[in-house]
N, C-alpha and C positions, 0 to 999 in steps of 0.2 A: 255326628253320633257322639256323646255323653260317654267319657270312657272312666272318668273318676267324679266318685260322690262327692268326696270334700279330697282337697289338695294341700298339702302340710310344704312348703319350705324354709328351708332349715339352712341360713348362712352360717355359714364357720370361717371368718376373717382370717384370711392367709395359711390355710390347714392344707398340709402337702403329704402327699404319699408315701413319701419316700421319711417322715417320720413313723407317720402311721402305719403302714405296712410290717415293719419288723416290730409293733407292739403287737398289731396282729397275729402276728406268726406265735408272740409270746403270753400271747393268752391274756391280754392287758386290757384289752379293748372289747370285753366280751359282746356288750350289746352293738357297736358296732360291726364286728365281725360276723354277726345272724343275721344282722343286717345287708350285710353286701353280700352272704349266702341267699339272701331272698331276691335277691335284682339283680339291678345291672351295674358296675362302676367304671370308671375310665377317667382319662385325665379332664380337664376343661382350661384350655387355653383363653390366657386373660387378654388383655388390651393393652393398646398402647395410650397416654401414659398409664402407670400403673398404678394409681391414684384411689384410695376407696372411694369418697366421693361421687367420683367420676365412673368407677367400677361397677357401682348399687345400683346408680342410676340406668346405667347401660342396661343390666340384668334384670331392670324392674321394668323397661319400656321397649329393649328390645333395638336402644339406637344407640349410635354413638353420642360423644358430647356436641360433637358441632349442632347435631340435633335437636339431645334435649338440652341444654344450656348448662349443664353442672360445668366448671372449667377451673376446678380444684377447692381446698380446705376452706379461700379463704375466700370474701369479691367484698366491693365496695359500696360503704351505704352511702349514697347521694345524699342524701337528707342533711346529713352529721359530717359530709365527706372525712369517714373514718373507716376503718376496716372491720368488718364482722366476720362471723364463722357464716360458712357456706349454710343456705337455708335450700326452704322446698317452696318459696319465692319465687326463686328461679328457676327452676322445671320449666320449660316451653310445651311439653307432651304429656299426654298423661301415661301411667303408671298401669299397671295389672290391676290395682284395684280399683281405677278409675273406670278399665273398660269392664269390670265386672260387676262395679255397682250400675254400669249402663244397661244392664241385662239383667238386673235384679237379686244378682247374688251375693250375699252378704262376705266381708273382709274384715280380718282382722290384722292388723299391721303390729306390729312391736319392732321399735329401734333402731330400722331403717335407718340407713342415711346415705343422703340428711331427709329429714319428712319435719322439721322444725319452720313453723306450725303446721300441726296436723290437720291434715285434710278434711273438710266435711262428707269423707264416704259412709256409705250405706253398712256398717259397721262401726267397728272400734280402732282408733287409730294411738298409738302410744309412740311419741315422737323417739328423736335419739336426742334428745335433751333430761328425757322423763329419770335416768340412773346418774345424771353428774353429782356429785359431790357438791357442797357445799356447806362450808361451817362446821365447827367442830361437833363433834358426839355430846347430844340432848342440848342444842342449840335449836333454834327454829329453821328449819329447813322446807320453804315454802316452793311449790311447784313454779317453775318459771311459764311465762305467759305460754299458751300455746301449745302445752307440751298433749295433752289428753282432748280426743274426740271421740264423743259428747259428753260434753263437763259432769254430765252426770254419771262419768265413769270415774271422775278424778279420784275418789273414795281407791282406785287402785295404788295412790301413790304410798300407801300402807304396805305394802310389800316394797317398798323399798328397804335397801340394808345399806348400815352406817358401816365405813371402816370398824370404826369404834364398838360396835357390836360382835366384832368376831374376836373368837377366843383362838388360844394356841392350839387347841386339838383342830382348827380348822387352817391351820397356817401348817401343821405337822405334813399333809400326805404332800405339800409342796418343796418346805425346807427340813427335813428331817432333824436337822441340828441346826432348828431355830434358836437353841437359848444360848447355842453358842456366839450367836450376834450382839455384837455394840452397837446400839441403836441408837447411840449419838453421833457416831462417826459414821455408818452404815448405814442407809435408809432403805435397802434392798426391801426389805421387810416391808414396811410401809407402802411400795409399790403394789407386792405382792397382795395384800390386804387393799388396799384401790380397786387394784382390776377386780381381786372376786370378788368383793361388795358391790362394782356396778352389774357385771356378770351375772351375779344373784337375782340384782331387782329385776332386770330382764326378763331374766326366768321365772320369776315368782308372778310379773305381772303377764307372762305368756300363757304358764300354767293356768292361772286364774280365769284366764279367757277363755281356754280351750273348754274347762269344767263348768263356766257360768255363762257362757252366751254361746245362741246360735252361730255356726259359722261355715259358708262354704270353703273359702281361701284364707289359710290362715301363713302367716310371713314372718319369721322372725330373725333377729340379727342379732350375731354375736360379738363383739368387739375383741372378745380376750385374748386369743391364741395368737390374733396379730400383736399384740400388747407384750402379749408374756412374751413371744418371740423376740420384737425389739429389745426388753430390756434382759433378757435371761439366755437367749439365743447362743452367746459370746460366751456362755458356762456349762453350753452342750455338749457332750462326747462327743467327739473323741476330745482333751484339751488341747487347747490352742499355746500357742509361746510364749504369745505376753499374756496369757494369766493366769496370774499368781495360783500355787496350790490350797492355799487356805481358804480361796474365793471360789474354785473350781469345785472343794469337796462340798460348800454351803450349799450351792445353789445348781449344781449337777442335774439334778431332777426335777425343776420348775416344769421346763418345758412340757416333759413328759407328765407333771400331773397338771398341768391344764388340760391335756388331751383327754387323759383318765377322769376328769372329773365333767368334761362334755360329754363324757360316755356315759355319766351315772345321769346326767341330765337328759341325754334322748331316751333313756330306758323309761324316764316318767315320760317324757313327751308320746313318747309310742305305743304306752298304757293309753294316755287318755285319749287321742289319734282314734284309734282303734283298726282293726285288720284291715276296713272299707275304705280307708285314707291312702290315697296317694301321695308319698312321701317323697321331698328331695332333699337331701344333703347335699352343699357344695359351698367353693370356697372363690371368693375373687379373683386367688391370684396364690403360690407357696411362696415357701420360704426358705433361703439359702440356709441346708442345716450340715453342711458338708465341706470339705477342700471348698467348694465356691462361694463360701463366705465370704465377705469382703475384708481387705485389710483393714479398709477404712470407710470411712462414710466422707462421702463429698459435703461439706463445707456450702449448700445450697437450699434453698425452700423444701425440696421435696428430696435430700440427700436420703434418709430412710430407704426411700423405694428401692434404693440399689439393691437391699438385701432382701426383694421381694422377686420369687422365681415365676419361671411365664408358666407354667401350670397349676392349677388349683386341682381340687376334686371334686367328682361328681357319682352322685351315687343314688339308686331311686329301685322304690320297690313299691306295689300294691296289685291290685287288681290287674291283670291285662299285662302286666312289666314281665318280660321275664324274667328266669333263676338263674342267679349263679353265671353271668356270663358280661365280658369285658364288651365296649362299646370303644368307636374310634371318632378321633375326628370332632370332639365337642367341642364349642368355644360359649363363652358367657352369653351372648348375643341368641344363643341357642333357648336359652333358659323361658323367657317369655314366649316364645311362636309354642314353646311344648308342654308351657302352662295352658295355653288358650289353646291346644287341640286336646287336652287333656279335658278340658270344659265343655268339648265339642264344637268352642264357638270359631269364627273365621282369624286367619293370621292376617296382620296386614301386609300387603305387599310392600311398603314401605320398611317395615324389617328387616334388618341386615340379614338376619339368621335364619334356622331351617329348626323345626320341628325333630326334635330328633325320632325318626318312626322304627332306627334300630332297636330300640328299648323296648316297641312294644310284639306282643307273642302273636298278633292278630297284625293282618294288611290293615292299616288306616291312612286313607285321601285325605289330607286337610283340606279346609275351605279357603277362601282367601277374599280380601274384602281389597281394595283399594289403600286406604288408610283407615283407623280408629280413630283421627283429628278429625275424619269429615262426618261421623256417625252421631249424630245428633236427638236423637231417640232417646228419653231416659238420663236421670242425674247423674253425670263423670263424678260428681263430690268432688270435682275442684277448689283448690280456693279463688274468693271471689275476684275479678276482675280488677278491683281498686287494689287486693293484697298482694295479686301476683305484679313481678313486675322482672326488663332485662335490667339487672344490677351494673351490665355494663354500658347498655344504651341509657341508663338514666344516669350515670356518672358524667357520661359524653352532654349531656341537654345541661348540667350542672356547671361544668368546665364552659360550656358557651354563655352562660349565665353570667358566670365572674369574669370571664374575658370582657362582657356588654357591659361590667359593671354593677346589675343589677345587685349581685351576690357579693359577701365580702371573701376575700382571696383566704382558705385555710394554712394556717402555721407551716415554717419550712418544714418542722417535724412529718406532719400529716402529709404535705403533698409529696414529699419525698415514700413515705410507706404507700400513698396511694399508688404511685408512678410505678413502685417496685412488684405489685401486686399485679397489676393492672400487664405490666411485662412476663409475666411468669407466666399469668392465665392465658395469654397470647400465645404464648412457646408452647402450653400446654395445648393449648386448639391447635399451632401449628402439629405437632405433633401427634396428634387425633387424624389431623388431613391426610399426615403421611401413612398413616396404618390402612387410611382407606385407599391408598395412592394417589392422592389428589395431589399431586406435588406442585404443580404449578400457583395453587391456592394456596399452600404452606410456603412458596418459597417466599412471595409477595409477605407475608409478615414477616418471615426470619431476615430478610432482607434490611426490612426497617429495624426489628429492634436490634440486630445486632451491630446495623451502624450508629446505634442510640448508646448502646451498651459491648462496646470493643472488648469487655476486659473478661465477657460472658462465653467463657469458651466454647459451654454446652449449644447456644447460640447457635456460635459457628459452624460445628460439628453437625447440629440438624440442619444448616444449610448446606454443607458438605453435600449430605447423604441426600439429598434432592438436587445440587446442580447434579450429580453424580447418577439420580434415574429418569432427569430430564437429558443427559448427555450434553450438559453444558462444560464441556473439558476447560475450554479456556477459563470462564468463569471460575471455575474450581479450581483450576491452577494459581490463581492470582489470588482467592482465598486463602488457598496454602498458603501462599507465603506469609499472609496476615495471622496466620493460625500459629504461625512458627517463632512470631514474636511474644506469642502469651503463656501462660504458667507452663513452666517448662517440666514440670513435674509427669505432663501430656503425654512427652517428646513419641513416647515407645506409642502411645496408643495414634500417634500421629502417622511414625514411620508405618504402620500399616493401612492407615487411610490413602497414604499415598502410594504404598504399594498399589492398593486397588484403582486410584489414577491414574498409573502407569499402565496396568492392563486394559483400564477403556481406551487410554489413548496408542493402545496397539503396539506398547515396549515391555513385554513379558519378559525379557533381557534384564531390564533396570529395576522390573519390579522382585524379579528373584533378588537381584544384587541388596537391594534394600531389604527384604525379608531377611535374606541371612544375617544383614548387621543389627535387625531388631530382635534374631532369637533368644541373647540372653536374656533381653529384661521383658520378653512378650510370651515365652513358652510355656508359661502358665494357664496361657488364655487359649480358649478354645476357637476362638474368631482369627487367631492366627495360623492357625492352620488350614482350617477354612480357606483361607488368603492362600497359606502354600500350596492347598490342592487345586485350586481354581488356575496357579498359575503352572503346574505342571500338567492339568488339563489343557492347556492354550499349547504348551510344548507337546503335546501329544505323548507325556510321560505315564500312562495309565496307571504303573502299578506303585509308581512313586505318590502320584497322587489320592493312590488308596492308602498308602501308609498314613499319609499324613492325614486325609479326614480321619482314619483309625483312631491316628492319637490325640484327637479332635474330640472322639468320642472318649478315649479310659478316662478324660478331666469331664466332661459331662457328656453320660449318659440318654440323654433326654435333647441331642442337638440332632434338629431334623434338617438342618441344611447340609450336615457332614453328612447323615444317612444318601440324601439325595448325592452328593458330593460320589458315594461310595457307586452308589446307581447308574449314575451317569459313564464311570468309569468300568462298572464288570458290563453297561450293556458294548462299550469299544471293544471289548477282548471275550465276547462273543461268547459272556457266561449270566445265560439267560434268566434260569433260575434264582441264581444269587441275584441280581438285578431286581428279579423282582420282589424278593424279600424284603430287600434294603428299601425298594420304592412304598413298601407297604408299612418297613418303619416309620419312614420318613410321615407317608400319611397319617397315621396313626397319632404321631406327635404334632403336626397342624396338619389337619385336613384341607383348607384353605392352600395350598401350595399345589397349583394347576400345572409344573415344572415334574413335577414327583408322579402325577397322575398320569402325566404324556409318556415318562420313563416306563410308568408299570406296563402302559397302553402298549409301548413300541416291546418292551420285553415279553407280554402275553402272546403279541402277534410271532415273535418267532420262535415261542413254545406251542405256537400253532393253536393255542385257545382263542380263537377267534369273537368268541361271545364276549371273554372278559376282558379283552383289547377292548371290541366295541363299548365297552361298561366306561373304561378309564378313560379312551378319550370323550366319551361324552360330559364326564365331569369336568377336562381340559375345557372344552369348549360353553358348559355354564358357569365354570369362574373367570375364562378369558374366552368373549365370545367371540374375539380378534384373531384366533390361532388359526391362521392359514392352515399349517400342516395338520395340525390337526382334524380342521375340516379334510384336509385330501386323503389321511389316515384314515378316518370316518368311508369317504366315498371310495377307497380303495378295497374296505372290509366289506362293504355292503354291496359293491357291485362283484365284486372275485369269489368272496364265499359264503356271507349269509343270504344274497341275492334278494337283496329288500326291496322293491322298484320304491316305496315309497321314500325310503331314508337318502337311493340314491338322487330322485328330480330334486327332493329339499335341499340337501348339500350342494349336490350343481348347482344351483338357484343361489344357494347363502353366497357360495365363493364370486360367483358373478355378479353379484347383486352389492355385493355387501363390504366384500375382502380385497385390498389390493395385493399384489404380488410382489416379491421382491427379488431384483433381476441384478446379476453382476456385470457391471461394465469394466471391463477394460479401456483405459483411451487413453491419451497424451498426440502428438505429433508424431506422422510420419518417422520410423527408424529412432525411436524414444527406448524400444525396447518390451510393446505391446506384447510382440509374436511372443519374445521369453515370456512374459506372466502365462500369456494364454496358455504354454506349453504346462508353466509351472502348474496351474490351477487345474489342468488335465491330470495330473501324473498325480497331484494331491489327493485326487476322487471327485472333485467338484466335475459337474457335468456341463461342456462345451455347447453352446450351438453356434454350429459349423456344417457347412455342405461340402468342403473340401474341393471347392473347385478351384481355388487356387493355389495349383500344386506349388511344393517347394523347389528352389532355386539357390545357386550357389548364394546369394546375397542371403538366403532365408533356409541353409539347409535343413532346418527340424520343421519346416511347416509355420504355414501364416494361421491359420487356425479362424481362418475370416467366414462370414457368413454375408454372401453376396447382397441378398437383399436391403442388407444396410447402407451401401453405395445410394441408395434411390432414397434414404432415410425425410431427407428435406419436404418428398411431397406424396411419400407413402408410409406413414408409420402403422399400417394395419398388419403387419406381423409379428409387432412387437412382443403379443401375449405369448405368441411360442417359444420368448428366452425367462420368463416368467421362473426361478429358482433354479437358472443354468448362468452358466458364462457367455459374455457376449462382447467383441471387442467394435467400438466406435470411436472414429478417428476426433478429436477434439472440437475440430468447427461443425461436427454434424451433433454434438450434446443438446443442443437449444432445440435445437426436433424431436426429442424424446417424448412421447406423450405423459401430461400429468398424474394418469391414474395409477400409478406403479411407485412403487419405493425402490431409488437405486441405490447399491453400495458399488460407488465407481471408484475404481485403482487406478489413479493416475501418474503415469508415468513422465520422470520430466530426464531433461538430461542437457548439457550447453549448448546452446545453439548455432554455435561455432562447429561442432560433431553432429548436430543436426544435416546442418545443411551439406557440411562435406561428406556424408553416407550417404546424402538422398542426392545427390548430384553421380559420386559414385554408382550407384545402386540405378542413375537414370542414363548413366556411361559417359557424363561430362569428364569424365578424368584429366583432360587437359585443363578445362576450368581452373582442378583444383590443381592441377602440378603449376598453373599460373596464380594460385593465390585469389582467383576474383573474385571477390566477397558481396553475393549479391545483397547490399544491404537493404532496398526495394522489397524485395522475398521475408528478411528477415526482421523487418518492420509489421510486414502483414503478418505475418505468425504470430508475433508477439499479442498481437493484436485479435487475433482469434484466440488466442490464451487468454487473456484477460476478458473478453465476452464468455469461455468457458467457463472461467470461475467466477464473473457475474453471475451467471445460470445457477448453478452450483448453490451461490449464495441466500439465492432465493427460493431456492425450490424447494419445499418443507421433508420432502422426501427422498434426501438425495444426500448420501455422506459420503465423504470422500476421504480415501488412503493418497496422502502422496507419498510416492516413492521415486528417487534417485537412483536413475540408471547405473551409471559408477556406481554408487557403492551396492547396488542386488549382485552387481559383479563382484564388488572387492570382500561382501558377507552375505553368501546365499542363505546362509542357515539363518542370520537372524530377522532377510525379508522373507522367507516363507515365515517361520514364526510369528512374524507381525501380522503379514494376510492372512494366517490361520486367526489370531486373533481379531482383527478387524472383521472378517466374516462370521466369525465365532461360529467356525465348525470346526471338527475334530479331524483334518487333513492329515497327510501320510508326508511328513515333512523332509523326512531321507530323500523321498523318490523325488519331491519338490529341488533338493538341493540338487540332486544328481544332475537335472535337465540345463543347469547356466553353466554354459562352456565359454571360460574366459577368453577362450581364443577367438569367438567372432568376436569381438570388443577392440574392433580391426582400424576403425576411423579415429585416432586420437589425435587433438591437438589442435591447436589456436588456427584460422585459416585468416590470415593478417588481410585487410584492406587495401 
């Protein structure tokens, strides 16, 4: 079903709410404010990198970069092997207006980018080459190749505007006290006049379109407001320290009349529009306009982006949208599946995103096709097969070429900027991999270039943050250290990287210890707090770790891991409500966070809303279709109180079918000090499985906490599913019998061997034995020896992680091996009652039993 006639959107490059909003309020923005009284507006989370390029394309196809092939500003021309600006070349996918010239609806594109050279679609295509400059004012300013489709549009490059055409009344509503400028020493001016001249042609050749040609989808892009940002940003209210007052009073209000002057521009766009037009406004990605500006810009390719915020805007009104009301949960990736349900036509399945159907006032089912690469019906107006090409698989056929010889070797200049390019756009795919979590693929390139490029810190740091969600500790450790010899300028944002290694590798102890020695040069940052609450959530410090995501949030506003952070923490202290607020902030600010959705899900269910639990974990389980608990949260709601029979056979069915389980082992040797964990991990709230039939004894007064059927382990592992997210203690030679389909996290217990065997000799009633010293070293050969077959197993078993823990010292610091096993299990244990249970005084066998 057809829901909009024609479809107007409307990019605003880096435009953020949190400008616009208090113009809003100030009556500045009039036609956008009627505007978002007639829809719907919300934020729209960008991507990772944060790249326009990479951003435009995402938004116009609906995929990441791995996909469609943009992989930043700049790639390489094989041909010339030199560097060119980023084309529409290299698009491996088509575009919106490719799939809508396949279906017969005409397009008009303006300024995209990149769309250099424009496409032969079923419309008019006006590249982002069509507004550059060039040459001074009444010089010849000829259209570069490629920029207008079909040439017999070119006649639009008459609406373009020269710097040199604008007068001081058009430079006034920007710099008020323009003539106070020295425009020899000062070229502020001169910028300012750039961006609106091309800004202008833009618009004059959009306008044009909209009033002289048919069109169903029409697309336009704006460059400005990112422009005026970068250069004018640094002279926004509030002012900053290092700039000067004289510079501060000139250029105060740039910012703001870029925005103001995009507002006089949708007021004509949404004249010619007309009411019947579905409109979108929205922006890539904001902009740091606040305390989170950066001090500095890094000294790198894409150093810029830093001052680029993960929210943009998004905002849509026509037919069928409703009024006046916020939407959640939007990401760019969104933008294309809700153009093409807006057309009526099918989403591809291959699209990252969803349709957003909050927006509309009417139920609408999308369609959904396969893919739009395989739909073959009708001209996509791509460019032709000889034009398009991969930039980087023809560099690679290039470099094999002069390797054979055939080719001459280009200058050290050239291969040196090729090599650098060529590594950037790599870190930038890595980096793309990681937002989808493909980490394993990202890790394999950050791998190579950063042993190619040591001195590339950023490098390092994306490999950090991948060996770190693969659980490659040791890897990551030994990075550190290499990370610790390069710009030391880092150090601070280092000590918290490794804070957060300390918590995988289950020392929550060492990772506070280092948190507090980075607070003074890190407590600006919102990510270190973040760090602090994460690690007084592992201590089971609830309220301390609300403080701190709190103050996670007074530095930025808009952090949805501190919201969750806060969630996580009132659902421990068993304040439901607030719980679920906080989980619906966090939503609200990335949707995409199936963490935040399980918090609302498990807080709804103990405000006994049973529907809207089953709502949020359902969303748990179509962003991570992996979530055991979630599946059993699912099959616990539908069998206990909405009584679904059909929700409950599919969940039994996924879990068994589908999911493994993850089962706590206990083990080590014989008198290693198993019974204590078991005990400990009972009294923490972790749930035992135990038949207690082997009562306690003076060698074991608190209980063995064993469960008999594991004795027979070796030739019956068919009960194994019953310790399926309980505890379960197996003695060390019986691990290799564990069946494969299960994930274990086994605590192993070790302790000297020498105190081994003289408690189990003890405990067997040899006591003369030991009052004789006889050290059977026979026995404690085979031990050894079954140890090491243990953690062979161990080593190969893909699903199988292990705590080792040191007998002595759970005795000589209980408090900080429970807090390790709360961390290592990362659940939220009752760590007091943990400590209580280790009574140093069984700790009765010490001491060397000599030979």
């Amino acid at each position: 079903m057809r829901l909009a006639k024609k479809v107007l959107l409307i990019g605003w490059d880096a435009a953020d709410w949190k400008i616009i909003s208090p113009m809003l309020d100030a009556g500045l923005l009039p036609t956008l404010n009627k505007f978002v009284e007639q829809g719907v507006m919300g934020n729209l989370a960008t991507l990772d990198p944060p790249l326009s390029p990479i951003l435009w394309t995402s938004i116009a196809t609906g995929k990441t970069a791995d996909e469609h092939g943009i992989l930043g500003f700049v790639e390489p021309d094989a041909n010339y092997q030199t560097v060119r600006p980023v084309s529409s070349r290299s698009r491996k996918v088509k575009a919106l207006w490719n799939m809508l010239s396949q279906k017969g609806l005409k397009s008009n594109v303006v300024g995209w980018w990149p769309s250099n050279p424009a496409e032969p679609i079923n419309g008019v295509m006006v590249s982002n080459f069509f507004q550059k400059i060039k040459g001074k004012y009444g010089e010849p300013w000829p259209m570069p190749d490629g920029s207008i489709h079909p040439k017999s549009m070119e006649h639009i490059s008459e609406w373009r505007v020269h710097p040199g055409e604008l007068t001081l009344s058009h430079i006034l509503p920007f710099v008020p006290e323009a003539l106070k400028v020295d425009q020899e020493k000062d070229k502020h001016l001169s910028s300012v006049a750039k961006i609106l001249a091309e800004c202008s042609s833009i618009h004059g050749a959009a306008t044009w379109l909209m009033q002289n040609t048919e069109w169903d989808f029409m697309a336009v892009y704006y460059d400005a407001v990112d422009h005026f940002c970068h250069g004018f940003m640094k002279f926004h209210p509030p002012q900053r320290k290092n700039i000067p007052d004289n510079l501060y009073e000139l250029y105060k209000d740039v910012v703001q009349g870029a925005y103001r002057f995009h507002d006089m521009m949708l007021e004509r766009m949404l004249q010619l529009a007309g009411d019947d037009t579905t409109v979108i406004i929205m922006s890539d990605h904001g902009f740091h306009s606040d305390h989170l500006r950066p001090n500095r810009i890094p000294k790198e390719p894409a150093g810029p982006a830093f001052e680029h915020a993960p929210f943009g805007i998004f905002t849509m009104k026509g037919p069928h949208i409703k009024k006046d009301e916020r939407i959640y949960g939007a990401t760019l990736l969104d933008i294309a599946p809700t153009v093409l349900t807006l057309f009526g036509l099918p989403v591809g399945k291959d699209m990252i995103g969803k349709s957003l159907l909050q927006s509309f006032n009417k139920k609408v089912e999308p369609t959904y096709i396969d893919s739009w690469e395989n739909v073959t019906e009708g001209d996509a107006g791509m460019l032709p097969g000889d034009v398009r090409e991969d930039p980087w698989a023809a560099k690679a056929a290039m470099d094999q070429l002069i390797e054979l010889g055939y080719v001459e070797k280009p200058g050290e200049d050239k291969e040196k900027a090729l090599k650098k390019i060529t590594d950037e756009s790599q870190f930038y795919l890595a980096r793309v991999l990681m937002y989808r979590k493909k980490f394993s693929e990202a890790m394999v390139i950050l791998e190579k270039i950063f042993s190619e490029n040591i001195d590339k810190l950023r490098y390092g740091l994306a490999l950090h943050e991948c060996y770190m969600a693969l659980n490659k500790n040791e890897e990551c450790r030994v990075l550190m250290d290499k990370l610790r010899t390069t710009e030391a300028a880092e150090l601070a944002r280092l000590d918290l990287l490794e804070a957060g290694l300390f918590i995988a590798e289950n020392k929550p102890r060492k990772a506070m210890e280092l948190l507090e020695k980075a607070e003074q040069r890190s407590a600006h940052l919102p990510y270190y707090y973040n760090e602090l609450g994460r690690v007084y959530q592992r201590l089971g410090k609830w309220d301390k770790a609300q403080q701190a995501y709190n103050r996670a949030l007074d530095i930025d506003a808009n952090n949805a891991s501190a919201h969750l952070g806060i969630a996580r923490s009132l659902l421990r202290t068993k304040e439901y409500e607030q719980a679920a607020e906080e989980s619906l902030a966090a939503i609200g600010l990335m949707y995409a966070m199936p963490q935040a959705h399980y918090c609302l899900g498990e807080a709804m269910y103990n405000l006994e809303l049973y529907h809207d639990a089953a709502m949020a974990f359902e969303v748990v389980i179509s962003q991570a279709p992996g979530s055991r608990k979630a599946h059993q949260w699912l099959l616990k709601i539908y069998r206990e109180h909405l009584h679904d029979e059909e929700k409950i056979k599919y969940h039994e069915q996924f879990i068994m079918e589908n999911i493994k389980g993850t089962i706590t082992v206990v083990s080590g040797l014989p008198r290693t000090g198993t019974s204590m964990i078991m005990q400990m991990l009972n009294a923490g709230g972790v749930e035992i499985l135990t038949d207690n039939i082997r009562a306690n004894d003076t060698n074991n007064p608190k209980g063995y906490l064993e469960f008999e059927k594991v004795k027979s382990l070796f030739r019956d592992n068919t009960w194994v599913n019953e310790a399926v997210d309980k505890a379960v203690k197996v003695v060390a030679p019986l691990l290799p019998n564990l069946p494969a389909a299960y994930n274990y996290k086994i605590i192993f217990m070790q302790r000297d061997m020498d105190e081994v065997l003289r408690s189990q000799q003890v405990m067997l009633g040899h006591n003369r034995a030991v009052r004789q010293e006889a050290y059977p070293i026979a026995l404690a050969e085979a031990f050894t020896k079954q140890l090491e077959k243990a953690d062979a197993w161990i080593a190969r078993t893909p699903g199988a992680e292990v705590l080792k823990l040191n007998y002595k010292e759970v005795i000589a610091n209980p408090q900080e091996a429970a807090e390790t096993i709360a961390s290592f299990l990362d659940e939220e244990m009752e760590i007091d009652k943990m400590v209580e249970v280790v009574d140093a005084s069984l700790y009765r066998n010490k001491g060397d039993v000599k030979d």
